[in-house]
N, C-alpha and C positions, 0 to 999 in steps of 0.2 A: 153625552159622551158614551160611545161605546165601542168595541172593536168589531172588526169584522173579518181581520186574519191572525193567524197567531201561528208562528213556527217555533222549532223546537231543535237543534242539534247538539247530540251526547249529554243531554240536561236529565238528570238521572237515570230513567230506562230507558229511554227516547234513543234510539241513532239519530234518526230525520224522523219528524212528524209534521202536517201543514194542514190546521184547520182554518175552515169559512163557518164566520158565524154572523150574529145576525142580533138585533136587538131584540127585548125581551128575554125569558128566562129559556137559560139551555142545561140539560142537563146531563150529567156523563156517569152512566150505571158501568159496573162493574165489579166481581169480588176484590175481597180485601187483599193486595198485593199485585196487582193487573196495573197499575201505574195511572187511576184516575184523578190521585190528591194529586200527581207530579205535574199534570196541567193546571192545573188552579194557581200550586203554589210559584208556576212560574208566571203567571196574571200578577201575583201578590208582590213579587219580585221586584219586576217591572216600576212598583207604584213605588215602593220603600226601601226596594235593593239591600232588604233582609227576608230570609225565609221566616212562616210560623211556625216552622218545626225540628231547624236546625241553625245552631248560631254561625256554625263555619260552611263558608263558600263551596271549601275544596269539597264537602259532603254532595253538591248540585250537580258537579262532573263526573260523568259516566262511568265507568270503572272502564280504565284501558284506555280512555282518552286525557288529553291534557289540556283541552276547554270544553266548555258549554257555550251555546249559544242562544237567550232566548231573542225573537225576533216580535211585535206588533204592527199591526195599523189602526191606530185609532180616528176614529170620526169626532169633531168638534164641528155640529153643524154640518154644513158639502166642505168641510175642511179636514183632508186626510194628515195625519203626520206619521210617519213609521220610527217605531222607538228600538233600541237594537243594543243590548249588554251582551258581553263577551266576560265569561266568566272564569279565572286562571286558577291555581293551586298554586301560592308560595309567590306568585308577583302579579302587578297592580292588574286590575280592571280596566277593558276597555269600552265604551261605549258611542253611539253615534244615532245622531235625531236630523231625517229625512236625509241619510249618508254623509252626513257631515260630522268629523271626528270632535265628540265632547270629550268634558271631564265626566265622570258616573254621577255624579251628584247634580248635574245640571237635566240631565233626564227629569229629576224628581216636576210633578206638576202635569204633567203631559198625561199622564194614566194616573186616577186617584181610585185605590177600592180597599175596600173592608173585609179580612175575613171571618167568619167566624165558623171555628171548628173544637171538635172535642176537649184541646190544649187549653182552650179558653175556660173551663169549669178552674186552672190557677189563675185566672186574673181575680180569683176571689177565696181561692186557701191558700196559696204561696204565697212567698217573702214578699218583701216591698221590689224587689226588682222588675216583676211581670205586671207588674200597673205601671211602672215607667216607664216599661218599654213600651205599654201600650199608646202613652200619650206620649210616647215621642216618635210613634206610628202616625200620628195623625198629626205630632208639629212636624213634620219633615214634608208632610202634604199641603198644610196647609200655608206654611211658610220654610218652603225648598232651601232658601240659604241658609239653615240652620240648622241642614247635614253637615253644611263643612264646619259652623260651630261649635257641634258636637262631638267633631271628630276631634277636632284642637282641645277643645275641653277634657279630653281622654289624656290625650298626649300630655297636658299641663298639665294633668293629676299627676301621673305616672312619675314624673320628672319633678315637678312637685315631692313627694312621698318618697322618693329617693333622696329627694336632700333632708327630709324631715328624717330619713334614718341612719342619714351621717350624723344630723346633729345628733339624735339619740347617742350615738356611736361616741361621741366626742364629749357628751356630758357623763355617758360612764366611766371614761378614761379621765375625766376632771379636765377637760380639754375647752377652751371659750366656744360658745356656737356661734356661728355664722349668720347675724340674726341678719342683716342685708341683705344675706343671698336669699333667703325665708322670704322678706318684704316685695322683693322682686316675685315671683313667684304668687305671693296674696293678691299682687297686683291683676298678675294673668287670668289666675283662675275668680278673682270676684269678676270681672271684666265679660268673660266668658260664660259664668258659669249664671251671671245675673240678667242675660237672654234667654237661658234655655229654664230657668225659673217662671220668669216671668211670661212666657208663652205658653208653658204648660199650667201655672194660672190662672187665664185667659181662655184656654180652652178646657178645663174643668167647672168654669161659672160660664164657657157656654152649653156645656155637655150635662149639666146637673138637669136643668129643664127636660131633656130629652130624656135621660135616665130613670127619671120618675114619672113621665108617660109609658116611655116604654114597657117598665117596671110592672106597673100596672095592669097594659094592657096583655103581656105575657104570660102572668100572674093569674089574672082573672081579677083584679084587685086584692091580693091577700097581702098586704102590707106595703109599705109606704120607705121607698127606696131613698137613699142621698150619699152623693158623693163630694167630698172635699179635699184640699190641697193643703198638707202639711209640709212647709216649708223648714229644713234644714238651719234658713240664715236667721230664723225670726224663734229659735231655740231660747228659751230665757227672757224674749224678750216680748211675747204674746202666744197665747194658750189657745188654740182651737179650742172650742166648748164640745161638749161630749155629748153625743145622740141624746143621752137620756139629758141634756138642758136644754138641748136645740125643742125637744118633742111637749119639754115641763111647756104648760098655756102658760105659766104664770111668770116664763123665763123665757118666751119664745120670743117676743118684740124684740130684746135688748139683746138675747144670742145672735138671733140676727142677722142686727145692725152689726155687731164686734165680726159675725165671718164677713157683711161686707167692709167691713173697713181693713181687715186683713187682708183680703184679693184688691183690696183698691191698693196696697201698697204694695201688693207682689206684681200686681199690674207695673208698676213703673218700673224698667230695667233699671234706670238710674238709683232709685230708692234701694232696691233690691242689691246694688252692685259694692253702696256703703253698709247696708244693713249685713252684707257678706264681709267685709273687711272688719268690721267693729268684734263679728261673732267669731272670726280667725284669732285675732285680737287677745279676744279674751279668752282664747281656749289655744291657745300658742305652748302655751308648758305640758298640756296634757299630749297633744299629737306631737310635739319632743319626745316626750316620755316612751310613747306609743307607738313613734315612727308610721302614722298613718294619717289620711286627711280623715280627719272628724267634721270637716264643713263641705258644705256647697251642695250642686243638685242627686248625687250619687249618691245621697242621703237623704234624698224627700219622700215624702209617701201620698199615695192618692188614696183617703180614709173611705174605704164604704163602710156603711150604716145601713142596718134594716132595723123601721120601728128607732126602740131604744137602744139597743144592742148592736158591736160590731157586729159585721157579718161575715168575716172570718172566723172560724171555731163557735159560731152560733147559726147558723144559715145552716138548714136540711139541705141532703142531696139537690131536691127540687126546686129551693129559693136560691142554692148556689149558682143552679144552669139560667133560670130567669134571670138571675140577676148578672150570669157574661151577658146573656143574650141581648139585654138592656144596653152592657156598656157598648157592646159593638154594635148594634142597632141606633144607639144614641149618638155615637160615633158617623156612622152613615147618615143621621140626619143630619148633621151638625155638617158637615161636606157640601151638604147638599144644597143647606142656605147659606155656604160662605161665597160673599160677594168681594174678595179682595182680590181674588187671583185673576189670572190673566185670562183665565175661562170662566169664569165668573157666571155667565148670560150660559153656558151650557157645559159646568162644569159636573154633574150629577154624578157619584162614586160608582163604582163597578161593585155587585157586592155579593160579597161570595161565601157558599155556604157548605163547608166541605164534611162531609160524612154526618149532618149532625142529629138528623129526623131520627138515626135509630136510635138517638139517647134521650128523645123524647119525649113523654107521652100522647097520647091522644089530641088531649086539648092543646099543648102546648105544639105539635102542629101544625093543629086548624089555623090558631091565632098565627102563628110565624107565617104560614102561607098566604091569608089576609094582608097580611100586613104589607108583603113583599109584591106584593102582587101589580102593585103600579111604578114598580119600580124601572129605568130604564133600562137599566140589562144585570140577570143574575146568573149565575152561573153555581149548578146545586152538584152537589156531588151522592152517591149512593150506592152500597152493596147492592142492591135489590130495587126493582120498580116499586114494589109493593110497601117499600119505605116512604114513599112519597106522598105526599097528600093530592086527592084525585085534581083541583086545582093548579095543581103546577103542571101547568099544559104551554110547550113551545119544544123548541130544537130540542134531540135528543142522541145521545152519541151511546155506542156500547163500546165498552174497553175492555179489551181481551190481550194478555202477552204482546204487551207493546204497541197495539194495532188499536187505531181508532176508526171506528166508521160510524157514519151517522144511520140514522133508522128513520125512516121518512115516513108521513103521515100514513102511509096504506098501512104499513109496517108497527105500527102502534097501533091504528085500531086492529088488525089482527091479532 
């Protein structure tokens, strides 16, 4: 998979822009504010039809216009398809695959990539929210219909949690609650909410393997990575074991065996969807009380571990950035062997690496540029050439006030 064209109108500084690109690694130098992230993050768009650097749409439209347009062609094989979102302020998204009008969510699959840029150093000090959104970057790719799951699953919360704050409402007035309209409602969101569980998972016991290569070889070897899945519905009713049992020799066989029999039952939607109703259940008087959902996946966490210790508030500067580099790295491999999708036979991530050489040392990117280096098409971004490691040799674009032009090989060796 790779693209070979990419347009652009009123998508942040952009009026019109129209590059030809080409597989293998391309990369777009330019200083800070020249508009080289604003092409990446509309590559990034395309895959997950969310930004990595802003949660609202309306921020991608131009100032003074009233849409965006990002436009591709990707290659699968001699097989072109052009992918095309129409992006609005204040109403719905349009999009369209080879000029035929979709919904936005049915794009997803057609273009899969990775990015990894500065933002990523909170997928490992922030809250639990930037590790879910991570992995639900990659469930949206690697299983497309469960955009629109996750979109329902929002709306059931929402409406959910509004009737959880009448009842509150109505038990402080001594008033009977409405436990029916509640039950309806537990029905929805375990229903819902026990797909987007058990996907992400699925792809945290396939992504651990990756994480702790990557880890490693990032690293240079200096400690020994792991990521796990703590589940919201399985509160009370099984314990993740904690770095320092999983690492004890004398507790490592039987910790384990218990994380895999955990992900074996989160693996089942089914399991997952009563193991959500039981934990509603039994925590019904408190989210009364509290007018808020206390269950489901709005509540899970993806645990990283370094060694014995979390790796939030104990991870240096330096094992913070190995260790995004890992998760998005391990993410791109994990893309890369999944044989489910409809591209399957040449479905390889796009994977992109937006400002990030200047935050990191020496070593760390020699090994990034090894690493990436057989990859089928990357796309780097950089204030400066000289940020680059002398091995990232392909296409090259300079980005100056809205203008892109490419630099042709006389033009770089000079």
């Amino acid at each position: 998979m790779y693209l070979t064209d990419l347009a652009l109108s009123d998508f942040r500084s952009y009026e019109q822009v129209l590059l030809s690109l080409r597989p293998g690694i391309t990369t777009f130098v330019g200083e800070n504010g020249q508009g080289k992230t604003n092409i990446v993050e509309a590559i990034g768009y395309l895959a997950t039809l969310s930004s990595h650097r802003v949660s609202s749409d309306a921020a991608l439209i131009r100032q003074g216009s009233t849409a965006a347009v990002v436009r591709a062609r990707v290659m699968h094989g001699d097989h072109p398809t052009t992918v095309e979102v129409e992006i609005y302020a204040g109403h719905a998204n349009r999009a369209r695959v080879n000029r035929g009008q979709v919904r936005p969510p049915e794009i997803l699959g057609n273009i899969r990539a990775v990015t990894f840029a500065p933002e990523d150093l909170e997928l490992v000090r922030a809250d639990p929210g930037a590790r879910r959104r991570f992995l639900d970057d990659v469930m949206v790719q690697i299983r497309p219909r469960l955009a629109g799951v996750s979109a329902e699953y929002d709306k059931v919360a929402r409406q959910r949690a509004a009737v959880l704050k009448a009842a509150s409402a109505a038990r402080r007035r001594g008033r009977s609650v409405n436990h029916e309209a509640i039950d309806v409602w537990d029905a929805q969101l375990a229903k819902l909410g026990s797909q987007i569980t058990a996907a992400r998972s699925q792809i945290v016991t396939g992504l651990r393997p990756h994480v702790v290569d990557y880890y490693r070889l990032v690293s240079g070897g200096r400690g020994e990575a792991r990521i796990d899945y703590k589940a919201n519905a399985l509160r009370g009713l099984f314990e993740l074991p904690s770095p320092l049992q999983i690492q004890d020799p004398e507790l490592g066989k039987s910790r384990a065996a218990e994380v895999d029999q955990q992900e074996a039952k989160l693996a089942d939607a089914g399991a997952v969807e009563k193991m959500l109703l039981e934990a509603m259940e039994q925590r019904r008087d408190q989210e009364i009380d509290r007018g808020v959902n206390l269950v489901g996946p709005h509540r899970d966490e993806l645990v990283l571990s370094l060694g014995t210790l979390p790796a939030k508030g104990f991870a240096s500067h330096g094992e913070s950035w190995s260790y995004a580099l890992a998760l998005r790295l391990g993410a791109w491999q994990f893309l890369r062997e999944d044989v489910s999708g409809e591209w399957s036979e040449d479905g390889e991530p796009i994977l992109i690496l937006d400002d990030v050489f200047a935050e990191l040392d020496s070593q760390r990117r020699s090994r990034l540029a090894e690493i990436v280096a057989d990859a089928g098409q990357v796309f780097v971004t950089a204030a400066v050439g000289d940020d680059l490691p002398e091995g990232l040799v392909g296409q090259r674009f300079l980005v100056h006030d809205g203008t892109v032009n490419e630099v042709h090989d006389e033009q770089q060796q000079s």
